[in-house]
N, C-alpha and C positions, 0 to 999 in steps of 0.2 A: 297904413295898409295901402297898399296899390289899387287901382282901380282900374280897369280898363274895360268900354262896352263887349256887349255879346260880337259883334260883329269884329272887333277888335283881336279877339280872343282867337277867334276862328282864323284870321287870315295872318294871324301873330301867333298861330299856335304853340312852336318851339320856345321864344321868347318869356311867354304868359307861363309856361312849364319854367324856364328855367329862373324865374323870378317868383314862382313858386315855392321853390328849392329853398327860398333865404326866409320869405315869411309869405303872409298867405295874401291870396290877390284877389280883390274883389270885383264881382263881372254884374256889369247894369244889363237891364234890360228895358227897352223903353224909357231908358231915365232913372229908374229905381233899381236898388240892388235886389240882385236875383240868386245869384251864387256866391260861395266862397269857395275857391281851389286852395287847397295845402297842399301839405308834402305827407307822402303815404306815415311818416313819424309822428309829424304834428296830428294827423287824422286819431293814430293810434293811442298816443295820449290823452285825447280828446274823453276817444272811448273809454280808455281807463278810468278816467275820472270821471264818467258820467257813472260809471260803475260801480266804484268805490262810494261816490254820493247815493249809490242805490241801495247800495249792500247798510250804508249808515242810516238811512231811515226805515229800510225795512230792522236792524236790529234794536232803531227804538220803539219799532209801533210791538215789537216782542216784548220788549224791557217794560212797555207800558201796559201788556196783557201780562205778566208775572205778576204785577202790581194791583191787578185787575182794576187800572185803568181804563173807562171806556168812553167813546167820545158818540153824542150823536149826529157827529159832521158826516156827509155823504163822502163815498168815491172822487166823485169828482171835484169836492172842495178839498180833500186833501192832494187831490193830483196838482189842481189849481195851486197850492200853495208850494207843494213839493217843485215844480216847475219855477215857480217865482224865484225861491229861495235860488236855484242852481243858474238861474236867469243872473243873479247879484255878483254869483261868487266868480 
C-alpha cells in the first residue's frame, strides 16, 4: 500500500486520487497512519462485505434462539468478538 503524509496528500492531491484508482493509499499524520483513500468500488465492496458478515452473525445468534440456545455474555462481549473475528478475515 502507498503511503503518502497528510501534507503530501493535500499539495499532491490529483496524484494521491489517481493512485488511489489502482489500490488504496495510506495518509500519515504526525507519523502515524490516519487514513486510508480507495476507490469509490473498492469503498463499496468493503461495505458489502461488512454486510454480508452482519447479515451472517445476526442469522446465527436466530439459528441459536430456534435451539433455545442462550448465552449469558453481555452486548458488548459479543460485539467485541464479532469485531475481532471481521478484524482477521
Amino acid at each position: 500500500m502507498k503511503t503518502v503524509t497528510a501534507n503530501t496528500a493535500k499539495q499532491q492531491l490529483g496524484q494521491v486520487l489517481d493512485s488511489a484508482r489502482t489500490g488504496p493509499v495510506s495518509i500519515t499524520k504526525h507519523g502515524r497512519p490516519a487514513f486510508v483513500l480507495t476507490s469509490k468500488e473498492d469503498y463499496d465492496s468493503l461495505v458489502e462485505l461488512k454486510f454480508e458478515h452482519l447479515k451472517r452473525e445476526v442469522q446465527t445468534g436466530f439459528d441459536a434462539l430456534d435451539r433455545e440456545e442462550f448465552s449469558d455474555k453481555t452486548f458488548e462481549q459479543i460485539a467485541a468478538e464479532v469485531m475481532s473475528e471481521f478484524k482477521q478475515s
